[in-house]
ROROGU-843557 format. One line per 2 residues: number of its first residue (from 0); their letters; for each residue x, y, z of C-alpha. Coordinates in pm, 1 decimal. Layout:
BEGIN
NUM	a	X:Y:Z | ... $
END
This chain:
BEGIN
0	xx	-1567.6:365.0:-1433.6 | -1339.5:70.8:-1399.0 $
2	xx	-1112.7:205.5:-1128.2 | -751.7:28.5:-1035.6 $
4	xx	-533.2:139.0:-745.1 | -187.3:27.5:-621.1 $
6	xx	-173.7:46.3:-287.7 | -6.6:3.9:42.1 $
8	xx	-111.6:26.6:418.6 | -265.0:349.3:650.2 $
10	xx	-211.3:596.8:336.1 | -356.3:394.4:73.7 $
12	xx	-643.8:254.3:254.9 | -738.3:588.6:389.4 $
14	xx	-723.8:729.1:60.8 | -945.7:409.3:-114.4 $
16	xx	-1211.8:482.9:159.8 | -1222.9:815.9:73.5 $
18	xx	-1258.3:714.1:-270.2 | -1513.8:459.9:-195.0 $
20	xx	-1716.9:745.4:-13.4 | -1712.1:1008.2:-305.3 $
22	xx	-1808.4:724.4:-596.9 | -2163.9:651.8:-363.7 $
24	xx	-2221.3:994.0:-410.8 | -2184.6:1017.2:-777.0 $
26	xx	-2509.1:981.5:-1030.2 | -2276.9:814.6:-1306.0 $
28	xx	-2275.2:494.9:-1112.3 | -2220.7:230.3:-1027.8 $
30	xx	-1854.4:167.6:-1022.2 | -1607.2:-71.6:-947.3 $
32	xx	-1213.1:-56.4:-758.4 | -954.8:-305.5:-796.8 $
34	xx	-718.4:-279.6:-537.8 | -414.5:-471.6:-596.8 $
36	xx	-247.7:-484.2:-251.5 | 151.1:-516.8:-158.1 $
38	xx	284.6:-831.9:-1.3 | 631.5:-732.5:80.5 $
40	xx	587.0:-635.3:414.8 | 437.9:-954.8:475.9 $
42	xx	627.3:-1143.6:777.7 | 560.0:-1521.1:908.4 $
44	xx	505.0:-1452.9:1332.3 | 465.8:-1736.5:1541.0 $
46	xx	420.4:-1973.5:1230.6 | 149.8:-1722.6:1103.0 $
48	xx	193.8:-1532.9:808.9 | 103.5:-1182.0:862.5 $
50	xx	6.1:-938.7:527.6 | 49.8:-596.7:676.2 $
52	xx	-73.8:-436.0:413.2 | -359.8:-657.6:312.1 $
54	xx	-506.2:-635.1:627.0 | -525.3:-288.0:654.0 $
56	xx	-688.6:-256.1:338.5 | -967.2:-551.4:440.4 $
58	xx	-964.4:-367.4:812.5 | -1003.8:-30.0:666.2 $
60	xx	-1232.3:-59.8:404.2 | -1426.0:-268.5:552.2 $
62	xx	-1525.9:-32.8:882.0 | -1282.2:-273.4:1151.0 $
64	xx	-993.3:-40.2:1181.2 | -801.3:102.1:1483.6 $
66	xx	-853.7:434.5:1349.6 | -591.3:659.8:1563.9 $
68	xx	-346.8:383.8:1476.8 | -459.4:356.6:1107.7 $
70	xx	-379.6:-30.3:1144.9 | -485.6:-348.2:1368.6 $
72	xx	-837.1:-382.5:1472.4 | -1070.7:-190.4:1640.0 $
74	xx	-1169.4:-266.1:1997.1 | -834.6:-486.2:2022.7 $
76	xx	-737.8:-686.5:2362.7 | -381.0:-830.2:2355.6 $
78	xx	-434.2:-1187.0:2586.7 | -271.0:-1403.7:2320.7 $
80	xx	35.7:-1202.4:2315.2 | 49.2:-1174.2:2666.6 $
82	xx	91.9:-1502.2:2714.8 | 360.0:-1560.9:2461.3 $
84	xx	525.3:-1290.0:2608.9 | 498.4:-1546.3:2929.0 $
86	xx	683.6:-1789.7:2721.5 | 940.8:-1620.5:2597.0 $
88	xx	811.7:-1657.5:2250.4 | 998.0:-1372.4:2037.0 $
90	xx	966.1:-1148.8:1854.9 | 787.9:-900.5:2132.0 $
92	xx	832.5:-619.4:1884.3 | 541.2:-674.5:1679.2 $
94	xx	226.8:-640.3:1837.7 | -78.0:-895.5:1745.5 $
96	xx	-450.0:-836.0:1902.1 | -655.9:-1116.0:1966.5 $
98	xx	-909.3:-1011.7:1698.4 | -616.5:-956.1:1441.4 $
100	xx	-469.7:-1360.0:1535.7 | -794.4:-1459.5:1376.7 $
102	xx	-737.1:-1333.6:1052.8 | -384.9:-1488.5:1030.0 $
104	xx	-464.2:-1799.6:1189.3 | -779.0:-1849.3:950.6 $
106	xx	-518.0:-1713.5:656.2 | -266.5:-1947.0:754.2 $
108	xx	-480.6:-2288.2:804.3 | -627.6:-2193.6:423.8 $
110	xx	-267.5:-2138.7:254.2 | -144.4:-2489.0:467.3 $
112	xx	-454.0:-2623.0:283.2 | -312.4:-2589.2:-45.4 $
114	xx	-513.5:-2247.3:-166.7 | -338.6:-1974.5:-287.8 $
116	xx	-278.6:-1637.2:-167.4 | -565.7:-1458.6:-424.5 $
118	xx	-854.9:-1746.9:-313.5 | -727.7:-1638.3:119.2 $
120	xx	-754.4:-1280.8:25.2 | -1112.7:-1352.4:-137.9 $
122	xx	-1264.8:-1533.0:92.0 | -1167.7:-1289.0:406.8 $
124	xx	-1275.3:-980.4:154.3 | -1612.9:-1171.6:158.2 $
126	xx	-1630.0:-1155.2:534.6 | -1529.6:-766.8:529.8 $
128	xx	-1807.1:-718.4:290.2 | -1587.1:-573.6:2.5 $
130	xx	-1748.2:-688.2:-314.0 | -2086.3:-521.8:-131.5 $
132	xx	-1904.5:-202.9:-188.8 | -1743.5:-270.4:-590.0 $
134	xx	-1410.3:-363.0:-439.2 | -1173.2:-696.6:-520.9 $
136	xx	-926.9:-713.8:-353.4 | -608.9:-840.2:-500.7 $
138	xx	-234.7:-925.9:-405.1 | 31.8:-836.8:-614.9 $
140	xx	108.2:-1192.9:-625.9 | 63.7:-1552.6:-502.1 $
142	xx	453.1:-1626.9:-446.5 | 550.8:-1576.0:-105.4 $
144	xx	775.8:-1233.3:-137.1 | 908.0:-1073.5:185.0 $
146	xx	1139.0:-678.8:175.1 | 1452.6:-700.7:350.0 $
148	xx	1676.8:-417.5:474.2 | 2077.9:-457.3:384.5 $
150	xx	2202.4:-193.9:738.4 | 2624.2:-156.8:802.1 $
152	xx	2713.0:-273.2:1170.3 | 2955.1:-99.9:1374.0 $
154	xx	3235.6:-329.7:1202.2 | 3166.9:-211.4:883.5 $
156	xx	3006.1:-504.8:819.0 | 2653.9:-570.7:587.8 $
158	xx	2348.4:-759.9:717.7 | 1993.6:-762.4:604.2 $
160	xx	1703.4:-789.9:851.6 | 1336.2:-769.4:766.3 $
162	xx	1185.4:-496.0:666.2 | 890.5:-505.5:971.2 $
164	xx	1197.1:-519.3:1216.2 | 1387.1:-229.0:1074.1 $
166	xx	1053.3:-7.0:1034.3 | 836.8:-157.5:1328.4 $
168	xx	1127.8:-230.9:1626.4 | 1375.6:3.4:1455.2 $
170	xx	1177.1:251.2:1361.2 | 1372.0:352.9:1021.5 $
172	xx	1645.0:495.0:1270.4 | 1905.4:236.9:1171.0 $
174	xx	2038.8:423.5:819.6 | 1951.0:141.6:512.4 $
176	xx	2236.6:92.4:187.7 | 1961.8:-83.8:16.8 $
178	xx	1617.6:-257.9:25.2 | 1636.9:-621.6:-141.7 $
180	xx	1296.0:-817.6:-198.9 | 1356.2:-1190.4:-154.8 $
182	xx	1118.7:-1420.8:-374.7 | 1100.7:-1179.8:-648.5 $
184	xx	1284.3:-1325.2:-883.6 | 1054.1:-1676.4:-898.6 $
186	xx	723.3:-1425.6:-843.1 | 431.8:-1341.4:-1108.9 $
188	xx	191.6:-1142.6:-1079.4 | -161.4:-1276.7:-943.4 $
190	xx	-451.9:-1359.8:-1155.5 | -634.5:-1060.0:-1232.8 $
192	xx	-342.8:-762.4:-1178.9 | -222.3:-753.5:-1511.0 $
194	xx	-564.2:-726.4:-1654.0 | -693.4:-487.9:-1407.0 $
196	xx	-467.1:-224.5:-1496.0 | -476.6:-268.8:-1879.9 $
198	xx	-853.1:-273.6:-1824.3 | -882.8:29.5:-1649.6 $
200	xx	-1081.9:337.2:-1755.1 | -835.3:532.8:-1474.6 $
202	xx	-555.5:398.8:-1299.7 | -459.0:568.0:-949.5 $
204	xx	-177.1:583.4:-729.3 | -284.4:666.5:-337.3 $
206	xx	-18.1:830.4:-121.0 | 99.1:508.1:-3.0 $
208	xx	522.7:436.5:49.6 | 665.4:522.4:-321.2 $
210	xx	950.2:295.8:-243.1 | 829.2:-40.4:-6.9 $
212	xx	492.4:0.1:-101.9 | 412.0:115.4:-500.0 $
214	xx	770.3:37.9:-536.9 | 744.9:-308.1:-450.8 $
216	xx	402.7:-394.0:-675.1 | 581.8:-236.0:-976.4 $
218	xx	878.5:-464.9:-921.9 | 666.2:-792.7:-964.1 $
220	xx	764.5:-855.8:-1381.0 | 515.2:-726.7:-1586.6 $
222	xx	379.8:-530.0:-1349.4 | 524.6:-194.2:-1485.9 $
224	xx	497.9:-313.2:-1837.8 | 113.2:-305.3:-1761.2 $
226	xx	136.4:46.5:-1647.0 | 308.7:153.6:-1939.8 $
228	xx	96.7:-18.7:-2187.3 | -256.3:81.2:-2038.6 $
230	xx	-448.5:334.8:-2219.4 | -625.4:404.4:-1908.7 $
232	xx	-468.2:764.4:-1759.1 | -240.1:705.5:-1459.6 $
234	xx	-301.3:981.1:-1152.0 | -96.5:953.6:-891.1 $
236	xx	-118.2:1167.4:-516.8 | 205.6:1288.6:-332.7 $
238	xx	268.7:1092.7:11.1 | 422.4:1399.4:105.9 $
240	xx	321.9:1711.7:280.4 | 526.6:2051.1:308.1 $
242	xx	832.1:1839.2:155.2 | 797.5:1573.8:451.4 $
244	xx	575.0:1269.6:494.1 | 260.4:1278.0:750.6 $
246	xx	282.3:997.2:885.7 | 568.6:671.4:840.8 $
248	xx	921.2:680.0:767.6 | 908.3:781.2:363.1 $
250	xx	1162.7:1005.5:395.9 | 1402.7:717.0:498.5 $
252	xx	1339.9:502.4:230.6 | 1355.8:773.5:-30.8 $
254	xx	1702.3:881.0:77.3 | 1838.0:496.7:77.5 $
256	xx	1772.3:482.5:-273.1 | 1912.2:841.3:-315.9 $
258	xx	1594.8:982.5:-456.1 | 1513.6:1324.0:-313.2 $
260	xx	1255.5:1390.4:-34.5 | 1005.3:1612.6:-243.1 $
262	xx	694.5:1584.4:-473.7 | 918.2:1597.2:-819.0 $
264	xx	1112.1:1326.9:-661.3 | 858.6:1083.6:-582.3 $
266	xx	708.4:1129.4:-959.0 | 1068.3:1085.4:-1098.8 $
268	xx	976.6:711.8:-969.2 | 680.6:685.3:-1222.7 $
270	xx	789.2:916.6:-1492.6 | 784.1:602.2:-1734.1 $
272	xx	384.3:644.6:-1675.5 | 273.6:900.0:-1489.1 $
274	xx	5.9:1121.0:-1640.5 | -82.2:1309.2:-1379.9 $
276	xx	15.3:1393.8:-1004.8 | -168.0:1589.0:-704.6 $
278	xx	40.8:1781.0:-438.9 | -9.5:1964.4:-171.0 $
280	xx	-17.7:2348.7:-220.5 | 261.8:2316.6:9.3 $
282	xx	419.7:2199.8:-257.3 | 309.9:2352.5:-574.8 $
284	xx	625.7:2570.1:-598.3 | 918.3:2297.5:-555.5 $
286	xx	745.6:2116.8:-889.3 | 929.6:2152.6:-1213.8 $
288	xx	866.5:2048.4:-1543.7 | 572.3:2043.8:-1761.2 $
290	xx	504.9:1651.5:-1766.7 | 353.8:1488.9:-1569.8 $
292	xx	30.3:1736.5:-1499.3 | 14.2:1898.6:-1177.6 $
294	xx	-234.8:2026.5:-981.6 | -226.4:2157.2:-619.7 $
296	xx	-479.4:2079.2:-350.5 | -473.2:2029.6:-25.5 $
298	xx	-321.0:1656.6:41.6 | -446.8:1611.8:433.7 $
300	xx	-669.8:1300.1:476.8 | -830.8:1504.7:835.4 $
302	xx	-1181.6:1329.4:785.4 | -1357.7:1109.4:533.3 $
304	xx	-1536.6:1417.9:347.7 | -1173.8:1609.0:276.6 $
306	xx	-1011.1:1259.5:198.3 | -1315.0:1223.7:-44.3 $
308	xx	-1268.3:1540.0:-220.2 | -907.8:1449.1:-253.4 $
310	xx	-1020.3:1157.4:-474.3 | -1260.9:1342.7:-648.8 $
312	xx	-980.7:1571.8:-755.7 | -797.8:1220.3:-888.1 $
314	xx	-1060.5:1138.5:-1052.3 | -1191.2:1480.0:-1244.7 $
316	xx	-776.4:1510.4:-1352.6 | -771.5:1131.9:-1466.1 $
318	xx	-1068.8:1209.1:-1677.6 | -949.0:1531.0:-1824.3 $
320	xx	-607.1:1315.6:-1938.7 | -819.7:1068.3:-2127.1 $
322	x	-638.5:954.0:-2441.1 $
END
């Protein structure tokens, strides 16, 4: 199977390991995952640009991750942001390891070098040992793109701050009107996305953030178009659990948009392609509607075995949509 996921950060990456780990297990081998990553959240730090996302895939998949965190590296010391903290350099908010500085520094000396975004998030997939395991790794796109948060002060008055502050420092607590992705407009997609989901034999969407996650890759033009036009079946899995997200501030982002907090909600986002969604039994009984096809297992990623069987579920619904 040709295998293409959208994904985002802790969810998605947890859930493309667990993938990972079911496909070496399978006799109809071998198979191969394109992951095409988001770039919104990404955020220039101390003249570094830091890809969220992207790194949490590469750390993830590639057996580096904090795993209680879900994100940064494993075995982290913090001696370089110590000493900016000395300084005075802001923002404080944000926390970079020394192990994680290498990956942005060596990131940021390759874009100032005049290569794009794809041939940086190539070569460090090389070092994380990606292709090893059937994976490329893409971004949504080349073009610098960064989310924003539009929050009402006191006064009544509208401002837009980054979307790391308002879900890192903030914590989501700071209500949003809207989310507004600057960059878009002059973005394509990178080489390979397009074809990698109208190439797919099964297209999959992990329980990463519907709305500054997914939401963000389908926004890059032609992006969606892709995902209508693909034969391949599209599966997605519910980031929620019991009506409420495990982990991250979902729930926030789904209200700012006025989209309801539930299962039938989040598919109402891909209804224009969704062929088939996994919830939670939790959650079997909220769903309505015949379209897209439901079925109800349990959603928690507790180890790599249960996350694996979760994909396997993806997988065996995917193939019984085939068209």
């Amino acid at each position: 199977m040709r295998i293409t996921a959208l994904a985002g950060g802790v969810g998605g990456a947890r859930f493309l390991r667990g993938l990972l780990h079911h496909l070496s297990g399978r006799s109809d081998g071998p198979h191969s995952v394109t992951v095409i990553g988001n770039t919104g959240d990404d955020i220039t730090l101390f003249g570094l640009r830091v890809c969220p996302d992207l790194d949490t895939l590469l750390y993830t998949l590639g057996g580096g991750v904090h795993e209680s965190q879900g994100w940064g590296r494993a075995d982290e010391t913090f001696a370089v942001q110590g000493e900016l903290a000395a300084y005075g350099a802001q923002p404080q908010w944000f926390g970079l390891g020394d192990r994680d500085f290498g990956t942005h520094i060596a990131r940021s000396q390759w874009l100032g070098q005049g290569m794009t975004l794809s041939a940086v998030v190539e070569r460090l997939a090389q070092r994380w040992k990606l292709p090893e395991q059937g994976v490329t790794l893409l971004p949504m796109t080349d073009t610098p793109v960064e989310t924003h948060v539009v929050i009402e002060d006191e006064d009544g008055s509208e401002r837009a701050i980054h979307f790391q502050q308002w879900w890192v420092q903030h914590q989501a607590q700071l209500p949003a009107k809207r989310f507004v992705v600057a960059g878009l407009n002059q973005a394509a997609a990178a080489p390979g996305v397009l074809d990698a989901i109208r190439t797919a034999d099964l297209v999959l969407l992990p329980p990463s953030n519907p709305v500054v996650s997914i939401g963000i890759i389908l926004s890059v033009p032609g992006v969606r178009d892709a995902m209508r036009g693909t034969t391949a079946p599209v599966v997605g899995v519910s980031p929620l659990v019991g009506g409420a997200p495990v982990r991250g501030h979902a729930d926030a982002c789904l209200s700012a948009i006025g989209v309801p907090v539930t299962p039938d909600g989040v598919a109402g986002l891909y209804a224009d392609f969704l062929d088939g969604w996994l919830v939670d039994k939790a959650d079997e009984a909220s769903m309505t509607g015949t379209e897209p096809a439901i079925r109800a297992i349990p959603l928690l990623m507790t180890d790599i075995d249960a996350t694996a069987e979760m994909a396997s579920e993806a997988i065996e619904l995917g193939l019984s949509l085939r068209r």
